[in-house]
C-alpha positions as CSV (number, residue, x, y, z in Angstrom):
1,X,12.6,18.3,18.0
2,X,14.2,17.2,21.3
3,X,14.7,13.8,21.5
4,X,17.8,11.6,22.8
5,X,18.3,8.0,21.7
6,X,18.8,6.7,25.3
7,X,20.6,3.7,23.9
8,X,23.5,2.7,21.3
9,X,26.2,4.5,20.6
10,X,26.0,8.2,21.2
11,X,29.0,9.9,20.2
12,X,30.1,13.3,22.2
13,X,33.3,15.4,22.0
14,X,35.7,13.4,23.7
15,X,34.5,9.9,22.7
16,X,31.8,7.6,22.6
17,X,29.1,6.4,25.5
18,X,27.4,3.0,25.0
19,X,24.4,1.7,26.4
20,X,22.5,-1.8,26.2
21,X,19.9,-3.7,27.9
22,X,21.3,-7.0,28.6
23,X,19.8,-8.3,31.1
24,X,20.3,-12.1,30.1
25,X,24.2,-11.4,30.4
26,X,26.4,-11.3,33.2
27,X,29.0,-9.7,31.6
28,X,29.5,-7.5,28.3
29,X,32.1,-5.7,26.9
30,X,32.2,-3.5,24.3
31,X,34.7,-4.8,21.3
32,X,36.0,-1.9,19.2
33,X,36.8,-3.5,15.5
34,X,39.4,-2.1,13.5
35,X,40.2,-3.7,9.4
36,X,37.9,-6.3,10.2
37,X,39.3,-7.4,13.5
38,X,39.0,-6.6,17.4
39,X,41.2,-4.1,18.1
40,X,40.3,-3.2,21.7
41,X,37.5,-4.5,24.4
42,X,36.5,-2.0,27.1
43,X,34.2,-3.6,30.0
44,X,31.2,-2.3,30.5
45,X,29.5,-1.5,34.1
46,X,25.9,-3.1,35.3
47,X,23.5,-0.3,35.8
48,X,19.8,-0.4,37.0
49,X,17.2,-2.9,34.9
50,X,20.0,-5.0,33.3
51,X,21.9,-2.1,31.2
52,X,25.2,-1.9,31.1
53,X,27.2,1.3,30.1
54,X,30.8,2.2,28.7
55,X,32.1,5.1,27.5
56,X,35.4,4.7,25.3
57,X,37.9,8.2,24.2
58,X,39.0,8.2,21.1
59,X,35.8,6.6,19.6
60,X,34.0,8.9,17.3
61,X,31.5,8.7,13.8
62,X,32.7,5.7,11.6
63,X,34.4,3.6,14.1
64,X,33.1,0.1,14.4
65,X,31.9,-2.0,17.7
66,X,30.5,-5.1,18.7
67,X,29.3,-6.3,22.1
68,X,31.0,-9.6,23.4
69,X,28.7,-11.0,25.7
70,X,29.1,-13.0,29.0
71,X,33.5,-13.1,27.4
72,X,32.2,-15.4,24.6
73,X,30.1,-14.1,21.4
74,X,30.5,-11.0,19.8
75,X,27.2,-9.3,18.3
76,X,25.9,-6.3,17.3
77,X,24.2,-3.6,18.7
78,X,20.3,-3.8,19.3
79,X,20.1,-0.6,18.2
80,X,22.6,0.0,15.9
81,X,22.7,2.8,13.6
82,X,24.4,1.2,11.1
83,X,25.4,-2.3,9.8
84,X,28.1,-1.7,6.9
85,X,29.4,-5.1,7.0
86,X,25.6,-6.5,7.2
87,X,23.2,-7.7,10.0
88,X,26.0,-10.1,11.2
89,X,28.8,-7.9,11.4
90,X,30.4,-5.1,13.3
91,X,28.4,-2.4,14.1
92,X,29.0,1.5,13.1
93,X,29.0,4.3,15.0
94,X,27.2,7.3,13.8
95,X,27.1,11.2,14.4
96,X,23.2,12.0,13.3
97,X,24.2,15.5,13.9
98,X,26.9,16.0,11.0
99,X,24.1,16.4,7.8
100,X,23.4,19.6,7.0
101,X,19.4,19.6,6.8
102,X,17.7,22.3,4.6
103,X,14.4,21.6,5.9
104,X,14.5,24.3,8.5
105,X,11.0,25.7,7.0
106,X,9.2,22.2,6.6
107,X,5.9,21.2,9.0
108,X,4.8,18.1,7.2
109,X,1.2,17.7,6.2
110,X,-1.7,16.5,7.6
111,X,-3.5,13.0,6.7
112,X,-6.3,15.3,5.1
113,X,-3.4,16.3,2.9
114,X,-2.1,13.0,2.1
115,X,-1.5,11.3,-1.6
116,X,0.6,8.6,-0.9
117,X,3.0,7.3,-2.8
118,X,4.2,3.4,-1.7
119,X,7.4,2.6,-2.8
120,X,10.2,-0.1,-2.5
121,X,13.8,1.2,-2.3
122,X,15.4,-1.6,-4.0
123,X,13.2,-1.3,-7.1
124,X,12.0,2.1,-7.6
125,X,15.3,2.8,-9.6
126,X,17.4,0.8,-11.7
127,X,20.1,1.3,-8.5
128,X,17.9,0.3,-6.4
129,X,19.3,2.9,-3.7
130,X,18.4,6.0,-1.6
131,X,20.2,8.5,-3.6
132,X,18.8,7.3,-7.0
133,X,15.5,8.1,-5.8
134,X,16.1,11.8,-5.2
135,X,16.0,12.5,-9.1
136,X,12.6,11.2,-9.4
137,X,11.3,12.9,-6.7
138,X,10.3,15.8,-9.0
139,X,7.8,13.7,-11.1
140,X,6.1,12.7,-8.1
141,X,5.7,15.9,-6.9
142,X,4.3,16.6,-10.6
143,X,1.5,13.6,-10.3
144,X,-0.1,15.4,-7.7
145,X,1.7,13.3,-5.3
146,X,2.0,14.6,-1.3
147,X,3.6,12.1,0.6
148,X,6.1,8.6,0.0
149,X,5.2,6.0,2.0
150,X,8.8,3.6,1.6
151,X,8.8,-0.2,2.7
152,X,10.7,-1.3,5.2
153,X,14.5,-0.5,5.8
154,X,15.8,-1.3,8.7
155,X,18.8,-3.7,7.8
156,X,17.8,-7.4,6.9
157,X,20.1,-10.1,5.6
158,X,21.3,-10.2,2.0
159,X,21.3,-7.4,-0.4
160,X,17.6,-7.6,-1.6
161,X,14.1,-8.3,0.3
162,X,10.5,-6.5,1.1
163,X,12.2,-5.4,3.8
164,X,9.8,-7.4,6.7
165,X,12.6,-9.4,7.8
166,X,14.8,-6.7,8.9
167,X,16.1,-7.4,12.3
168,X,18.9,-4.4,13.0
169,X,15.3,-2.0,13.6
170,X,18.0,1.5,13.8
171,X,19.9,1.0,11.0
172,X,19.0,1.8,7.3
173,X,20.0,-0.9,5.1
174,X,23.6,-0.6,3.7
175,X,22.3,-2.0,0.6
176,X,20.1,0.9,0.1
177,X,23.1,3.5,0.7
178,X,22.6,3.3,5.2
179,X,21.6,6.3,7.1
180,X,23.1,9.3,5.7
181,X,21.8,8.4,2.1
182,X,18.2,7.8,3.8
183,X,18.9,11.7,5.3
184,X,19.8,13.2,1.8
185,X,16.3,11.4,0.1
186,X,14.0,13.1,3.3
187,X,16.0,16.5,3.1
188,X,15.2,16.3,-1.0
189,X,12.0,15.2,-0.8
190,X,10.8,17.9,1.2
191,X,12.3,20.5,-0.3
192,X,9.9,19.6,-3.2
193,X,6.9,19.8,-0.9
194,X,7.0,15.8,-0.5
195,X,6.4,14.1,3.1
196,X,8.1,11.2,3.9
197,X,6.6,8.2,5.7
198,X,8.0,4.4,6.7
199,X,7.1,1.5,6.8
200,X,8.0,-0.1,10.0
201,X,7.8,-3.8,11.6
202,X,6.8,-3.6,15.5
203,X,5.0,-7.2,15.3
204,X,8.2,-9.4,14.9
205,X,11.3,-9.8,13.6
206,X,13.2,-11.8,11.0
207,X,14.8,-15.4,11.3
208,X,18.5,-14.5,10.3
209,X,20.6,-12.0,12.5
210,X,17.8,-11.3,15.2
211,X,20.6,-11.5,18.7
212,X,17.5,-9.9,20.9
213,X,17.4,-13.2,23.0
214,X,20.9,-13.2,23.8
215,X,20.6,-10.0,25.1
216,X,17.6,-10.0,26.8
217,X,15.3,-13.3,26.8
218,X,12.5,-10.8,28.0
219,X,12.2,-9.6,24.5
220,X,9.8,-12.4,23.8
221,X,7.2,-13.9,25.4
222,X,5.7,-17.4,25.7
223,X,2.6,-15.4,26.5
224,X,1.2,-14.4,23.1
225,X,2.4,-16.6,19.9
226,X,2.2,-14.7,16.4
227,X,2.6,-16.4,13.0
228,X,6.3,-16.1,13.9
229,X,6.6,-17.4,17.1
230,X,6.7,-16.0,20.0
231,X,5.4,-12.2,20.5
232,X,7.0,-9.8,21.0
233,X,6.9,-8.7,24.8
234,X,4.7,-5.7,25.3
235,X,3.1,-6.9,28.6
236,X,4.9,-9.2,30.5
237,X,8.1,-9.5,32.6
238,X,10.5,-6.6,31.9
239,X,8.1,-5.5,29.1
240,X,9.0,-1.1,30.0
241,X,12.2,-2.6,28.3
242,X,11.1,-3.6,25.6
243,X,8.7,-1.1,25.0
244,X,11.0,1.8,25.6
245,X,12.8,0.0,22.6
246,X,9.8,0.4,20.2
247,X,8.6,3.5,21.7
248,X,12.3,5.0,21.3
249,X,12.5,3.6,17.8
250,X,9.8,5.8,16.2
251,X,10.8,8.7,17.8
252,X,14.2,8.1,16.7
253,X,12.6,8.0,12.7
254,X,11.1,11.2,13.7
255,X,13.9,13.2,15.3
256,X,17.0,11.9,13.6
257,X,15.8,11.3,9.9
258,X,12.8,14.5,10.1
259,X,9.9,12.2,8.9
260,X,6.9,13.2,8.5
261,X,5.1,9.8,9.6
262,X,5.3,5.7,10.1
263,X,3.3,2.9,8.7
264,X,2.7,0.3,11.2
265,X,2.4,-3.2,9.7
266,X,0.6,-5.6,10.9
267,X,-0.9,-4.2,14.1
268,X,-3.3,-6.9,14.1
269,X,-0.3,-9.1,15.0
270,X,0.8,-6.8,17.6
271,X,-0.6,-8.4,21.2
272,X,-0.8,-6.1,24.2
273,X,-3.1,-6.6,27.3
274,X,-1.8,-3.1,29.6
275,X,-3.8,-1.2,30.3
276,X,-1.9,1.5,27.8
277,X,-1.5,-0.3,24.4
278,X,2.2,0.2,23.3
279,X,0.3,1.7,20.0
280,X,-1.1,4.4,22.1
281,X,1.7,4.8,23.7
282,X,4.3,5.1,20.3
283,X,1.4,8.0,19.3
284,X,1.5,9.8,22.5
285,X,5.2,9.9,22.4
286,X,6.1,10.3,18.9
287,X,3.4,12.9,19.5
288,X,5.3,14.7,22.5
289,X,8.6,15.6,20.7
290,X,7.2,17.3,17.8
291,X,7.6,21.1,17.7
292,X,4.0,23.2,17.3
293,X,2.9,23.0,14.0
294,X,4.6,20.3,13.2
295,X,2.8,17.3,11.8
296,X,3.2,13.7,12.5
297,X,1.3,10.8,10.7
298,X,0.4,7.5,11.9
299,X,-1.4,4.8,9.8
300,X,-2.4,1.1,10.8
301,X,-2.5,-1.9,8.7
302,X,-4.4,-3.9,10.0
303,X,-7.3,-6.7,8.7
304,X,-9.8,-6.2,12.2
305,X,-11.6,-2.8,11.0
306,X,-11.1,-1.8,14.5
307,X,-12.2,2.2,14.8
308,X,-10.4,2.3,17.9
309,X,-7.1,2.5,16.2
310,X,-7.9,5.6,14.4
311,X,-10.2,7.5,17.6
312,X,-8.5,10.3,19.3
313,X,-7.6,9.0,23.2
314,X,-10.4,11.4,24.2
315,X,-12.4,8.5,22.8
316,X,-10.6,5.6,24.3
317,X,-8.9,5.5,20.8
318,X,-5.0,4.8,20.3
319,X,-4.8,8.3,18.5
320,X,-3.3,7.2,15.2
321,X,-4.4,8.9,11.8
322,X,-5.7,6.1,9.4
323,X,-5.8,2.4,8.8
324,X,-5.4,0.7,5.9
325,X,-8.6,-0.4,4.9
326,X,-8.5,-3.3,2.1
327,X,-12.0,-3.8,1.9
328,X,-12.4,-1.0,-1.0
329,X,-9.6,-2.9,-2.7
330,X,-11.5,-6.1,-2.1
331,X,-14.9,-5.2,-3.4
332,X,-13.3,-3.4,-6.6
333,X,-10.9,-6.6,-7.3
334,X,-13.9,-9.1,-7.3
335,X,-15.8,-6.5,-9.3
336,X,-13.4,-6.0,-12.1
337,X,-12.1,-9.7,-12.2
338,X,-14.6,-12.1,-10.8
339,X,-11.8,-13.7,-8.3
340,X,-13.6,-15.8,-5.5
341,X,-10.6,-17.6,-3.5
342,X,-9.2,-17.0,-0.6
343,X,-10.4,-14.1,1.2
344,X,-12.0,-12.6,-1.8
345,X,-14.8,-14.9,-1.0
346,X,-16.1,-12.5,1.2
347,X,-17.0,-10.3,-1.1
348,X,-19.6,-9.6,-3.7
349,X,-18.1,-6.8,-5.6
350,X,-21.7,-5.0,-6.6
351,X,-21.9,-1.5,-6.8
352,X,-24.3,-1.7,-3.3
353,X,-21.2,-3.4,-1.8
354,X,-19.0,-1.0,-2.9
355,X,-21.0,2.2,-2.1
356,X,-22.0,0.9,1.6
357,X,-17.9,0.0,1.7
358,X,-17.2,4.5,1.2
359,X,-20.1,5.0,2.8
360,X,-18.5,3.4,6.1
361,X,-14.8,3.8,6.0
362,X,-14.8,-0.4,5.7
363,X,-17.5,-2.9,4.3
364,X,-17.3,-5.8,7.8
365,X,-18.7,-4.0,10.5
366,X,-19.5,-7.0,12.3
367,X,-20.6,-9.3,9.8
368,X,-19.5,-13.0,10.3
369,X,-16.8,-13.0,7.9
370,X,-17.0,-16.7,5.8
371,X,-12.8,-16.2,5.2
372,X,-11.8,-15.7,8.7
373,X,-14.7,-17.6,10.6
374,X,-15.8,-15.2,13.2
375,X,-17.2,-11.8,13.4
376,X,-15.2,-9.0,12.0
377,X,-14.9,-5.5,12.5
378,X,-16.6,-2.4,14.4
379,X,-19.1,0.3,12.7
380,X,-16.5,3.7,12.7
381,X,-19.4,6.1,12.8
382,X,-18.0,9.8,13.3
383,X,-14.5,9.0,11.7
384,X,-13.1,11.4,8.9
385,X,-12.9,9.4,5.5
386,X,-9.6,10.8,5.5
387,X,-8.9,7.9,8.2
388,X,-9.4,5.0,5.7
389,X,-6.6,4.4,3.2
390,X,-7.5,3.2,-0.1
391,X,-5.6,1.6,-3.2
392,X,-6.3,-0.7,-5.8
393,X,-2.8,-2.0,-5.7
394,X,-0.1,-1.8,-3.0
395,X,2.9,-4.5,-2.4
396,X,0.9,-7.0,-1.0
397,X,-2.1,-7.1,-3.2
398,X,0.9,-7.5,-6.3
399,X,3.9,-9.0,-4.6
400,X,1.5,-11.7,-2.8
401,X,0.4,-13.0,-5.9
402,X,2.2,-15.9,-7.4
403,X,3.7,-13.8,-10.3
404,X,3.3,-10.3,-9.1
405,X,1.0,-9.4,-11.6
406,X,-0.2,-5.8,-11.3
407,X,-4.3,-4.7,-11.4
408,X,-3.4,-3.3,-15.1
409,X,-2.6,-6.9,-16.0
410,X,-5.4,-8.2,-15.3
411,X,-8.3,-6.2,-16.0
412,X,-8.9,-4.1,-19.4
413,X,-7.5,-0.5,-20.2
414,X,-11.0,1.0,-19.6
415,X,-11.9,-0.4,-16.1
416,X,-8.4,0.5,-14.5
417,X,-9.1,4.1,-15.5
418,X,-12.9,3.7,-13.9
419,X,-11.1,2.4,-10.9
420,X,-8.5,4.6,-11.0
421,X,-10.9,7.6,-11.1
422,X,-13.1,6.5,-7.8
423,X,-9.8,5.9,-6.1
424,X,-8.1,9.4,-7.0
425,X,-11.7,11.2,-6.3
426,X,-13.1,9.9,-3.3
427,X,-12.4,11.6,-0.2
428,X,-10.8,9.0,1.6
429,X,-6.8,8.5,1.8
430,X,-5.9,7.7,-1.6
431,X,-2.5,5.5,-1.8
432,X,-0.6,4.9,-5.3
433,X,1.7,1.6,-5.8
434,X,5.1,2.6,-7.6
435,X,4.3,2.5,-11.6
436,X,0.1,2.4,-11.0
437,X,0.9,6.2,-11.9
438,X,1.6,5.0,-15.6
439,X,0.2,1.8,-15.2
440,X,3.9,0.2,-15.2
441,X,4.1,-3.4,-17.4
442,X,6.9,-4.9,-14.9
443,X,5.6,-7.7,-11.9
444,X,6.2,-7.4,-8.3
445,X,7.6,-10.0,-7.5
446,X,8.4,-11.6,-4.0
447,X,11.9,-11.9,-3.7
448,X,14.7,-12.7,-1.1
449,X,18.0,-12.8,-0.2
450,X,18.7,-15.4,2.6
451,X,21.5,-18.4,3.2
452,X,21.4,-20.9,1.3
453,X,19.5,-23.4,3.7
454,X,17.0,-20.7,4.6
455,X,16.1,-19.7,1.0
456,X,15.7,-23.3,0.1
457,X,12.8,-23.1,2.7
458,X,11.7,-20.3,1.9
459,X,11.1,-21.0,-1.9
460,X,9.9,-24.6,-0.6
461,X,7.2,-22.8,1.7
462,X,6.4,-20.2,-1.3
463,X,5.4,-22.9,-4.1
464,X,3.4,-24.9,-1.5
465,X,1.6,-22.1,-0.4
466,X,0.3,-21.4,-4.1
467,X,-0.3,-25.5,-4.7
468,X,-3.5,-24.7,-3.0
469,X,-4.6,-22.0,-5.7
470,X,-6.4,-23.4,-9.0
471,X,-5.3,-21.2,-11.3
472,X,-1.4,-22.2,-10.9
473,X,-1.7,-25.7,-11.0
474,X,1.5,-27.2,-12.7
475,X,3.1,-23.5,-12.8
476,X,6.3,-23.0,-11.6
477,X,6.3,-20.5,-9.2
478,X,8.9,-18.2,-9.7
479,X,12.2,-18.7,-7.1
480,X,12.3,-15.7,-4.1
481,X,16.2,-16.4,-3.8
482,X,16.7,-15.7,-7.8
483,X,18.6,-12.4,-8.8
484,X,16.0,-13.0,-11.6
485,X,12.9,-12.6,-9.4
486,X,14.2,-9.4,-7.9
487,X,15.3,-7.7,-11.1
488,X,12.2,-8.4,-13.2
489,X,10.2,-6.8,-10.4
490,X,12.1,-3.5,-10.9
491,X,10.4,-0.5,-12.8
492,X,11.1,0.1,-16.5
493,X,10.7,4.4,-16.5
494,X,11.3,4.7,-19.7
495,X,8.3,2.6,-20.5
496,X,6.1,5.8,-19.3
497,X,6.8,7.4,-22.8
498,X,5.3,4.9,-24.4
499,X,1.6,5.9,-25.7
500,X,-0.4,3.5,-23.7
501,X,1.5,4.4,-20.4
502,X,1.7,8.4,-21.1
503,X,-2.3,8.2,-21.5
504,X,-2.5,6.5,-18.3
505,X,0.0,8.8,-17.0
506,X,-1.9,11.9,-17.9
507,X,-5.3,10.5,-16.6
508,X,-3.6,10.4,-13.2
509,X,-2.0,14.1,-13.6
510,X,-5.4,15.0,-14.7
511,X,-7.1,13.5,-11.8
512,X,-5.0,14.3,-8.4
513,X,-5.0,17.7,-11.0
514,X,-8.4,17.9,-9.3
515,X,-8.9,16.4,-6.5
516,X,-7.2,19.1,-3.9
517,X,-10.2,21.5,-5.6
518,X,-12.9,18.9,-4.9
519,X,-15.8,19.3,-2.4
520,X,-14.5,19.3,1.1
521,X,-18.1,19.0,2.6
522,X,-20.5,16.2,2.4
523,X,-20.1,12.8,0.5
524,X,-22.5,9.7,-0.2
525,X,-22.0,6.7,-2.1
526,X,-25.1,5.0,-3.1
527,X,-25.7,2.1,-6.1
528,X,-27.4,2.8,-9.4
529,X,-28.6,-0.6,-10.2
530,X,-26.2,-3.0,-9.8
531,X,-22.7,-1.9,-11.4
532,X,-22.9,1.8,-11.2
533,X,-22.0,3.9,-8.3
534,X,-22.6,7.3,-7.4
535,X,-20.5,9.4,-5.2
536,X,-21.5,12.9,-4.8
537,X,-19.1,15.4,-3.1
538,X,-20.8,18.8,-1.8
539,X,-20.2,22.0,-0.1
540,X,-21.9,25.4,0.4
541,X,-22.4,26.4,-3.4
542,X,-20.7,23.4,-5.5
543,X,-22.3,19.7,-6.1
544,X,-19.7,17.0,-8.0
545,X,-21.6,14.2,-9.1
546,X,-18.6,10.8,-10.3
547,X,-20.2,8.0,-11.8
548,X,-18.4,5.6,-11.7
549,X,-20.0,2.3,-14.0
550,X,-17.9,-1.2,-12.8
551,X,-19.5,-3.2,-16.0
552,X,-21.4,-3.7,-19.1
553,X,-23.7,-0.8,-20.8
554,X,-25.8,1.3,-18.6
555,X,-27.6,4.0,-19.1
556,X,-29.0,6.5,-15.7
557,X,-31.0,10.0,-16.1
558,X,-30.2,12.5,-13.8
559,X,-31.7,15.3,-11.7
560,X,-31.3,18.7,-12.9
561,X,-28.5,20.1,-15.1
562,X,-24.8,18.6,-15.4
563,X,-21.8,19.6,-16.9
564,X,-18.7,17.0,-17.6
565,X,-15.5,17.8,-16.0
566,X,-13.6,14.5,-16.9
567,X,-14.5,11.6,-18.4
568,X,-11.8,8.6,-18.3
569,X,-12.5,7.1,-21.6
570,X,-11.3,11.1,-23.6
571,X,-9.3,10.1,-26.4
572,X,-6.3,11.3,-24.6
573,X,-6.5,8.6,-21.9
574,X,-6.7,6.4,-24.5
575,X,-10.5,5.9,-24.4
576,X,-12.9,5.3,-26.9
577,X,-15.7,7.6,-26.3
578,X,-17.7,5.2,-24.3
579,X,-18.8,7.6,-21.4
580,X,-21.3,10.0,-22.6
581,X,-24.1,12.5,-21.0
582,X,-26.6,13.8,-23.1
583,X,-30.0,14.5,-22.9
584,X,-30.5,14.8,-19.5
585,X,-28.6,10.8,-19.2
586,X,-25.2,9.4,-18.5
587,X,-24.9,6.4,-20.8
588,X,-21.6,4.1,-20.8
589,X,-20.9,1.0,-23.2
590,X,-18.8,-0.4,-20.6
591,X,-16.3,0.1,-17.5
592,X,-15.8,3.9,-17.0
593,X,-15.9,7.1,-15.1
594,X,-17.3,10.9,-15.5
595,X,-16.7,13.5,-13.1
596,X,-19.9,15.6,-13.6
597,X,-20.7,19.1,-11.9
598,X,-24.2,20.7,-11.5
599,X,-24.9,23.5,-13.3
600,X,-28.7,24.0,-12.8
């Protein structure tokens, strides 16, 4: 993969050669730290476009730097490697060449490939850390899992958070273990077969430690405004800069940490009027550097069920893989639980609803949406299912929630194996939330790590936000800024050798067990009567028939002869028996799922 970070610190024999667009600054040096302390300044000369270039002997992998701009304010770099110290603090330099990969052999997988796994650093493991991970990569890759999809870690402040407040975008947090731990867990994780995406933040950044403005006030712009402020500057004055920053950022994940793809949050929030959007353009380029063969992923989340995110430029597309789309998650939520505030109000949750939902990637295709107050989304005719990521739970749809309760603790034992079932068989892009696998007991909480002043805001802001809610009138919301919050949120794995989680457990071996055998041909989703939906997958010689019933007792003959492949309420899912097809009929006393082949 050839790609050169064309800014930072980039280490060579004889020293080290920095680079940084400052064009706000009239003067910068570069401040070499040593126990804590400058040690050393070197000025640095203007080039071109408002960069300005050193390059320092002696200076080599582990040494630490600041910039002191206009002979006032030390800060670090932009783009940073590593922040040891924090997102505050001196910044590191680092040798990406000096791990010894053992991925020579690895091409990464395509989306039509893809089980992801979502999962948050700081509480997938009691450590909470890079290299605790590793050891549990094995059971993934055992699930039937192809792919981990990690939250964000570029450095933020504090020791614990989502990680959507980063604001050092190169480095990997320290508290995570920094960027040689992150290159250990992608080297492991594909040498068990395991792709590796992340999460990144392109729409903003966070409140505490973000120094882009005293670098370059072109960063921004006054010409867009986001639910953070000002935009990010993607089409304005000096906006090659800044784009060249993003741009270079995700080929940076690609080249110098070998993974196999990025989730971009919030594109919806990204604004861009060129005539090239600077999503396009991060495909195209991230794209370019790839060796042949080598797969790349891209995936959207974004709320507009916009098909020109996920159509090829050939179309007038942006070229990226998939998009998150919620509105599966949506119509299955309101099914299984009723809820009707918020955005769930747009929503009916009927098995019509649900099937036309499959049927077309995303349920708004232009429908005035009653949530949002305008029209909302685009038919996506012609695009793979494999373009639409599904879930019934991710980080948001738990973490968002005022005590971070999970799907299993909300809906009975029997409809989160139905659901489980249509999510883990369908064709589209199936995505698993850390613990869904065994249908974990611990929360997901919302937690944070700021200054004092700042976490009082933030926990101020979080409780008001849920005053509005019903259901948690007079409840204490629990505090972001508590160690509490964040350590209650962390997953209990011993807790999947219990007998209720180990039947859950099996049901999803027993289903991704499957699914890479399924039908890779046709598929329709179509309503029988209103809480039953039937997907059938086909190809040449093979017809798989899963029904899947959201509620109460039904009962639906069928067409010809059927055989039962899997039925999610088997004894050893921890069902009752309450699926059944017999004479000619598929019968259910309540929420369930049966995977049925024709045989005649």
């Amino acid at each position: 993969m050839i790609f050169s970070l064309p800014f930072g610190a980039t280490p060579a024999a004889d020293g080290t050669h920095f680079r940084v667009w400052a064009a706000s600054a009239s003067q910068v040096d570069v401040v070499i730290y040593q126990d804590g302390s400058p040690a050393a300044a070197y000025p640095m000369r203007p080039a071109p476009g408002g960069f300005f270039e050193a390059s320092v002997p002696g200076v080599g992998h582990g040494a630490r730097y600041m910039y002191r701009l206009n002979g006032a304010d030390d800060r670090p770099d932009p783009a940073s490697r590593s922040q040891p110290e924090g997102v505050h603090g001196p910044s590191e330099v680092v040798d990406p060449a000096r791990h010894p990969w053992g991925d020579a052999d690895w091409r990464g997988i395509p989306i039509e490939q893809a089980v992801i796994y979502e999962l948050h650093t700081g509480t997938f493991t009691p450590e909470g850390t890079f290299d605790s991970a590793i050891p549990r990569l094995a059971a993934l890759r055992d699930l039937g899992v192809t792919a981990i999809e990690i939250m964000p870690v570029a450095d933020f402040p504090g020791q614990r958070g989502w990680g959507y407040d980063g604001v050092s975008l190169f480095a990997p947090s320290r508290a995570y273990g920094g960027p040689e731990a992150l290159r250990r867990l992608v080297d492991a994780a594909h040498q068990q077969g395991l792709a590796v995406i992340l999460d990144v933040v392109y729409n903003h950044l966070g409140p505490d430690g973000n120094y882009l403005r005293q670098f370059a006030e072109h960063y921004f712009t006054h010409r867009h405004s986001t639910p953070w402020g000002d935009a990010l500057n993607f089409d304005d004055v000096a906006s090659e800069h800044v784009r060249a920053f993003f741009v270079a950022n995700a080929c940076y994940w690609a080249a110098e940490f070998h993974l196999d793809g990025l989730r971009l949050d919030a594109t919806h929030a990204i604004q861009d009027d060129s005539p090239t959007h600077i999503l396009a353009e991060i495909a195209a380029s991230v794209r370019a550097i790839q060796p042949p063969g080598r797969h790349f992923i891209l995936i959207a989340e974004d709320e507009r069920n916009q098909p020109r995110l996920i159509r090829p430029p050939a179309q007038g597309g942006y070229g990226l893989d998939a998009a998150w789309a919620d509105d599966f998650h949506h119509q299955l939520r309101v099914a299984l639980t009723g809820e009707r505030e918020g955005y769930y109000a747009d929503y009916t949750g009927s098995a019509a609803d649900l099937a036309a939902t499959m049927r077309q990637g995303w349920f708004y295709t232009g429908q005035i949406s009653a949530a949002m107050g305008h029209p909302r989304g685009q038919p996506a005719d012609g695009c793979p299912p494999s373009a639409f990521v599904y879930c019934i739970q991710n980080h948001d749809q738990v973490g968002n929630r005022a005590f971070g309760e999970r799907l299993g603790h909300m809906v009975p034992p029997e409809a989160y194996r139905m659901a489980s079932a249509l999510l883990l068989l369908a064709p589209h892009t199936p995505m698993i939330w850390q613990g869904q696998e065994w249908d974990a007991s611990t929360p997901f909480l919302y937690f944070t790590d700021h200054h004092a002043e700042l976490g009082r805001l933030v926990t101020e802001g979080r409780r008001k936000e849920f005053a509005r809610f019903a259901a948690f009138a007079g409840e204490q919301i629990p505090d972001p800024q508590a160690d509490e919050t964040f350590l209650r949120s962390k997953l209990r794995w011993a807790e999947r050798g219990q007998p209720r989680h180990a039947q859950t457990l099996a049901l999803y071996r027993d289903l991704l067990a499957l699914r890479p055998s399924l039908p890779q041909g046709s598929f329709n989703a179509q309503p029988l009567g209103p809480d039953t939906l039937a997907l059938r997958r086909s190809d040449a010689d093979r017809e798989l028939l899963l029904l899947a019933n959201l509620r109460g007792a039904a009962r639906h003959p069928l067409d010809g002869q059927w055989q039962v492949l899997l039925s999610t309420e088997e004894a050893r899912y921890g069902g009752a028996g309450a699926a059944t097809l017999a004479d000619g009929a598929a019968s259910f006393d309540g929420p369930a799922a049966l995977l049925l082949r024709r045989v005649g």
